[in-house]
C-alpha positions in Angstrom: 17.3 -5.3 -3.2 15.2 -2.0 -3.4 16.9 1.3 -3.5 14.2 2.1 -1.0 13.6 -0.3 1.7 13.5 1.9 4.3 9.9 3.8 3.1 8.0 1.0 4.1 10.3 -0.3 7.4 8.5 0.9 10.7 10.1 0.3 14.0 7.5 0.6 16.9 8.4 -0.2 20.9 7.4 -3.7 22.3 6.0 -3.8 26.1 9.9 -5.2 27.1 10.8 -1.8 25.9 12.4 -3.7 22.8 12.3 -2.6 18.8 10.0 -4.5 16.2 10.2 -4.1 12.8 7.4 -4.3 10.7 6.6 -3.5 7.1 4.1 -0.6 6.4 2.5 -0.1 2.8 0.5 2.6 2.0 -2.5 2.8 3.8 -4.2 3.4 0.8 -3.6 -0.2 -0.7 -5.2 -1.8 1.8 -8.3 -2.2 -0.2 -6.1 -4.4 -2.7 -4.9 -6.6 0.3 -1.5 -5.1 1.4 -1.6 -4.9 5.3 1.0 -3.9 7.6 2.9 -7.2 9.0 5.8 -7.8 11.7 9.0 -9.1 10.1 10.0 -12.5 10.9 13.2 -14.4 10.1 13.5 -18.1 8.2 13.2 -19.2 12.1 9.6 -17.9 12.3 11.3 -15.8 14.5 10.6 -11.9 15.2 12.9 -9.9 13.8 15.2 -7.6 16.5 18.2 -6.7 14.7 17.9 -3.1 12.6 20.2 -4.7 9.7 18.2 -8.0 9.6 15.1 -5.9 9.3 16.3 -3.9 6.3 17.4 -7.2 4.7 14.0 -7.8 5.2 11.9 -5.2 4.6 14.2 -5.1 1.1 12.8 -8.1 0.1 9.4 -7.3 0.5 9.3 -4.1 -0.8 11.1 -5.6 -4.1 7.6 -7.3 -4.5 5.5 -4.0 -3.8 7.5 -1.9 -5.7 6.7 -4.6 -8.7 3.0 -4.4 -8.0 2.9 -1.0 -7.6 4.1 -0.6 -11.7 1.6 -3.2 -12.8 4.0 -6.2 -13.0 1.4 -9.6 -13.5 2.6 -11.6 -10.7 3.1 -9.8 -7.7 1.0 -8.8 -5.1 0.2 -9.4 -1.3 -0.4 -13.0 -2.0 3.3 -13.4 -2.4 3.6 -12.6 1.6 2.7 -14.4 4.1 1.4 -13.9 7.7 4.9 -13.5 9.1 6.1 -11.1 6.6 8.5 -13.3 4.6 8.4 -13.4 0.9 6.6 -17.0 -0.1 8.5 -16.9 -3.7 8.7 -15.6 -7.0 5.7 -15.1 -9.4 5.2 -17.4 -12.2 7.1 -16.2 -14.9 4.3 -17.8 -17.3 1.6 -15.3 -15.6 2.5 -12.4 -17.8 1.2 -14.9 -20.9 -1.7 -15.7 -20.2 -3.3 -12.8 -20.4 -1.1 -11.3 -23.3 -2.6 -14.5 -26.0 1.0 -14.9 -27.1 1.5 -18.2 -29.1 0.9 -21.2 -26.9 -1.4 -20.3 -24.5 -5.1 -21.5 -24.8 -6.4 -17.8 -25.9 -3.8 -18.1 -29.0 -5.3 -21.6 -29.9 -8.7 -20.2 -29.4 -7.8 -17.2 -32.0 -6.1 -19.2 -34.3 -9.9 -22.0 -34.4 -11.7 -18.6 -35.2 -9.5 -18.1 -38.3 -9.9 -21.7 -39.9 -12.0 -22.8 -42.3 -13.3 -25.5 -40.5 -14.7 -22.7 -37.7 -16.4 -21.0 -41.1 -17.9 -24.3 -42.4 -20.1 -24.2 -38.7 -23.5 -22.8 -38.5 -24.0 -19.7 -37.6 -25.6 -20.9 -33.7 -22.1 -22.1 -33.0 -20.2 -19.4 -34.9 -21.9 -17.6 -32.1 -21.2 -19.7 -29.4 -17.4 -20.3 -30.0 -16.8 -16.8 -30.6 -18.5 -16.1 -27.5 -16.3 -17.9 -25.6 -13.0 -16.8 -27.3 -14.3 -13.2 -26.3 -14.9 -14.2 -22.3 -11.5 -16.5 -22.4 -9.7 -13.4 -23.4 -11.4 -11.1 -21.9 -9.4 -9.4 -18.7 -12.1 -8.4 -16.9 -13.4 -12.3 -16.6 -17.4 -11.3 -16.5 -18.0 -12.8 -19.5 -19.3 -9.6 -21.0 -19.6 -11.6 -25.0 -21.4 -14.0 -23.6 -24.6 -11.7 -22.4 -23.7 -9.7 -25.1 -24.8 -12.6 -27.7 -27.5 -13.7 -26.3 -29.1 -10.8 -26.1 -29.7 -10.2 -29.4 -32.8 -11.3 -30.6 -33.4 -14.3 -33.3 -35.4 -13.1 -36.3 -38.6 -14.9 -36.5 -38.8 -15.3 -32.7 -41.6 -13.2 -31.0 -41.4 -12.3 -27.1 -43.0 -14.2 -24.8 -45.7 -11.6 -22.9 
């Protein structure tokens, strides 16, 4: 459990005159998708007890705490509507982004240092490499791939 979970636990006054508990994130993630959410027990049942609601908010704010230092993984999708964690991340995520051995970026790398990928013309030199570049690219745009093609082909006048 968090060291913290208390930052992030609001109580607030229910018309009964009752405590809820909900769990409060920085206002200033909300543009990322972190909204503030009642906490609701296994039962899909509103939390009333203070202890319950630290249990809780603990468990949540594991996963926030985790985003917030750029963990692959976590994030709001992990909670759902009724404030209750939905799981774990998949421990695989960090991978595939990282093109350590055995993921399809590796594979891709590894083609582009072969000599059957130097034996190819240079067209689909172009092309392959192109798409190694936008496979492990982290921004996903596919920035090689306009890239490439914008470079002119000797020989080959503009169109007016």
């Amino acid at each position: 459990m968090s060291s913290r979970p208390g930052l992030w636990l609001t109580r607030r006054p229910g018309r009964d005159g009752s405590q809820r508990y909900f769990f409060q994130p920085s206002r200033f993630d909300r543009r990322e998708g972190w909204k503030t959410v009642r906490l609701h027990d296994q039962n899909e049942m509103p939390i009333r007890n203070e202890e319950q609601a630290i249990d809780a908010c603990g468990k949540l704010a594991e996963i926030y705490l985790a985003w917030k230092q750029g963990k692959a993984g976590y994030g709001p999708h992990l909670i759902d509507t009724l404030g209750r964690p939905l799981g774990r991340p998949n421990p695989w995520a960090r991978h595939v982004s990282a093109c350590e051995p055995g993921t399809i970026a590796a594979i891709a790398a590894d083609f582009l240092e072969t000599g059957e990928y130097s034996d190819l013309k240079p067209s689909t030199q172009d092309d392959y490499a192109c798409a190694s570049t936008r496979s492990s690219s982290s921004s996903g745009h596919g920035d090689g791939i306009r890239s490439a093609r914008a470079k002119p082909k000797p020989g080959f006048a503009k169109k007016p």
